[in-house]
C-alpha positions in Angstrom: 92.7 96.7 48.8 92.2 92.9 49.0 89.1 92.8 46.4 88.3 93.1 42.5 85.6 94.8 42.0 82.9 93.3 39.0 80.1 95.4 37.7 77.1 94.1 36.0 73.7 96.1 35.2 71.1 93.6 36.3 70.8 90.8 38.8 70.6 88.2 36.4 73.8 88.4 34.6 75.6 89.3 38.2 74.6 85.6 38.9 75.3 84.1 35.5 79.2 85.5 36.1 79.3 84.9 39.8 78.1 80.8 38.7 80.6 80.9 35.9 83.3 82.4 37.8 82.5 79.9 41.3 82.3 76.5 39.1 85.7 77.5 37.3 87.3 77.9 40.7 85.8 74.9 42.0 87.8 72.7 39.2 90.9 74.8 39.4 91.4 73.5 43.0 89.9 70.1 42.1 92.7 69.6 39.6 95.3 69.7 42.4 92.8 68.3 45.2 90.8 65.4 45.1 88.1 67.3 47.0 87.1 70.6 46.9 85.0 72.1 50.5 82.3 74.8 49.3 81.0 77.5 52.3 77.2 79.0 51.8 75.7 82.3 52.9 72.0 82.1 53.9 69.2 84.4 53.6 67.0 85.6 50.7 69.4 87.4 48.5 71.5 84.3 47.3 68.4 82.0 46.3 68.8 83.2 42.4 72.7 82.2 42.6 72.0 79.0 44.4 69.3 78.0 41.8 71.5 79.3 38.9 74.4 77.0 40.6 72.6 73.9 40.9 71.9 73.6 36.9 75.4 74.4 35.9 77.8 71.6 34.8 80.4 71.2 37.5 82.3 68.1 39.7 79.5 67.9 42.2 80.2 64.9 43.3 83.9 65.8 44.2 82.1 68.7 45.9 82.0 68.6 50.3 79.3 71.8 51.2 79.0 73.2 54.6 77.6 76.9 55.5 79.3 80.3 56.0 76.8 80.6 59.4 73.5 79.2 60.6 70.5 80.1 62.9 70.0 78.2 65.9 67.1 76.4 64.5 65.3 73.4 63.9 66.4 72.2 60.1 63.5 72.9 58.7 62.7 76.1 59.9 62.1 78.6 57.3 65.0 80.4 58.7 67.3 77.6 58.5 70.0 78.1 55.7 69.9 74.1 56.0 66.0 74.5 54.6 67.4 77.1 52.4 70.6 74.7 50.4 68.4 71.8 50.4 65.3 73.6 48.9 67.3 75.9 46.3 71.0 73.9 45.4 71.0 70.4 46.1 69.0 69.4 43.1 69.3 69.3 39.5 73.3 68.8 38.4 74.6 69.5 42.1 72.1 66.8 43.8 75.6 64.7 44.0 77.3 67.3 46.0 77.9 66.3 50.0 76.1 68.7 52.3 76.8 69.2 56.3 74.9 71.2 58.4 76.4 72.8 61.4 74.1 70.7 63.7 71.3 68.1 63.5 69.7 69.0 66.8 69.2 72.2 67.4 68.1 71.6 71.1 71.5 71.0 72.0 73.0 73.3 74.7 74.6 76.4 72.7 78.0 75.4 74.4 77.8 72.1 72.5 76.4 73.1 69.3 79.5 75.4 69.3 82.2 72.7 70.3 80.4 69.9 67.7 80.8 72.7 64.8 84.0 73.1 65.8 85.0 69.7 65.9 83.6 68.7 62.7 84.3 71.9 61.1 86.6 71.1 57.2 88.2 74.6 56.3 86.6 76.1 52.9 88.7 76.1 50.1 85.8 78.4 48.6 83.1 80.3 50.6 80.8 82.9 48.8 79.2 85.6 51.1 76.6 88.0 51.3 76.4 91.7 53.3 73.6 93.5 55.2 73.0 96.9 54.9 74.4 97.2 58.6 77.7 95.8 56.9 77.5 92.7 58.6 79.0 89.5 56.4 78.4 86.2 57.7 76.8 86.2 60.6 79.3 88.8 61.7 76.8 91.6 63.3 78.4 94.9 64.3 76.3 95.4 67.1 76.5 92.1 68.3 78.1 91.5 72.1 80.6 88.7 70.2 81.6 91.2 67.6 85.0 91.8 69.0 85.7 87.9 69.8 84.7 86.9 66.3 87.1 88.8 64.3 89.8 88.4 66.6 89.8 84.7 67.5 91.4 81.5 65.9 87.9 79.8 66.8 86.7 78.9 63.0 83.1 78.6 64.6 81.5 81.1 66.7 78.4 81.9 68.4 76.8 85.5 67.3 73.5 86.8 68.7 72.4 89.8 67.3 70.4 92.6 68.3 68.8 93.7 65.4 67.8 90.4 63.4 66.3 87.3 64.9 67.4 83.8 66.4 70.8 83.3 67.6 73.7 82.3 65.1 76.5 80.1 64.5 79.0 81.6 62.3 82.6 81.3 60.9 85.1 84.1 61.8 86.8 86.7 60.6 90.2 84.2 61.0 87.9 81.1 59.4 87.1 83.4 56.5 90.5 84.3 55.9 91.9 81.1 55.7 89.8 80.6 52.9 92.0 80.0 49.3 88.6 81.8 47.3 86.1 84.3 49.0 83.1 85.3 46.6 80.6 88.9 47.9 77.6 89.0 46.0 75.7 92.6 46.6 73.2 94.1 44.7 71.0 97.3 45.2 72.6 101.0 45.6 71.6 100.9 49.2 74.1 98.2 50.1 76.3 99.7 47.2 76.8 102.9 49.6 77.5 100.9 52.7 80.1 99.0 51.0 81.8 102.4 49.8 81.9 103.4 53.5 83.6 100.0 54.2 86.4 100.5 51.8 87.8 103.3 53.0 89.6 101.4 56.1 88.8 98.8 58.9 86.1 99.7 60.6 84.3 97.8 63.6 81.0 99.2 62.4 81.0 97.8 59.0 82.6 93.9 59.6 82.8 93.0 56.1 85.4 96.2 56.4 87.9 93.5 57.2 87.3 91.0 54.3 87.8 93.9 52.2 91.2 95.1 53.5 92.3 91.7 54.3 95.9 90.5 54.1 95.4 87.3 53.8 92.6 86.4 51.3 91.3 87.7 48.0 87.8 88.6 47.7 85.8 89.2 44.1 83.5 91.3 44.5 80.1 90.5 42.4 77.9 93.7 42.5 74.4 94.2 40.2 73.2 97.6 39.9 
């Protein structure tokens, strides 16, 4: 298995460890690297950890943030993950941390929007991410037509569109992912708890975040409230 597994009763003190556990990485690698590059998960489930996160003491301003995937959408969209950093991180202590979004206009053809992520794209030293009930991590969606592109190509940006959620993505891969030094899973709710069982018991296309899990090639901690 390529995880460690944490355990905490309630939401609350899963983030408090998950903070605690993130800002000590971040100025692990900062004491051998003059800047450190940070990868976001989107949606609801993270807005505790990223409010948590933005009051806690760290090296913000030594701190380059981009996101683990993004909806093709305008930048203030209430599904943009864009909306969703700037509204719940980038204030308080981290303020001074350098954000990127994937895009600035969204109206871009999705073939450029693709080649300008990749082009600007700075490999994560950290990336903390998130999983659907369906299994899906990132924007990695199992029943996606790109499913079997994204976790087999050396593109570190990708273009997902799913078929159960809305708006079409850009996401890293799997071999983005793994190239990672630090991955982070927060999960919470025995719902998602049984779908990640299922997922450690081998690779399995169904369940994406499967191959985090059983990666060779990157460490995941597991962060997982009750």
């Amino acid at each position: 298995m390529a995880f460690k597994m944490h355990e905490f009763s309630d939401l609350e003190s899963c983030n408090k460890a998950l903070v605690e556990a993130v800002t000590l990485s971040i100025e692990q690698i900062l004491s051998v690297k003059k800047y450190i590059n940070l990868a976001f998960s989107g949606g609801k489930s993270p807005v505790l950890f990223l409010e948590m996160l933005s009051k806690k003491k760290c090296t913000w301003d030594k701190c380059n943030v981009s996101l683990v995937d993004e909806r093709v959408v305008e930048l203030d969209h209430e599904d943009s993950n864009a909306k969703l950093i700037k509204m719940h991180f980038l204030k308080n202590l981290a303020q001074k941390a350098h954000f990127k979004p994937f895009f600035e206009d969204y109206k871009l053809s999705l073939e450029d929007l693709v080649e300008n992520a990749n082009k600007f794209y700075n490999q994560p030293d950290i990336a903390i991410l998130g999983m659907g009930i369906d299994g899906h991590t990132a924007s990695l969606f199992p029943e996606a037509d790109e499913i079997d592109f994204a976790l087999t190509t050396q593109k570190n940006i990708i273009l997902i569109t799913p078929k159960n959620a809305p708006h079409k993505r850009l996401s890293m891969s799997l071999s983005a992912l793994e190239k990672c030094n630090k991955l982070f899973l927060s999960i919470a709710t025995k719902e998602k708890e049984l779908v990640f069982n299922e997922a450690t018991k081998g690779l399995n296309p169904k369940f994406p975040i499967s191959y985090i899990l059983h990666s060779e090639k990157v460490m995941c901690d597991i962060y997982f409230s009750k």
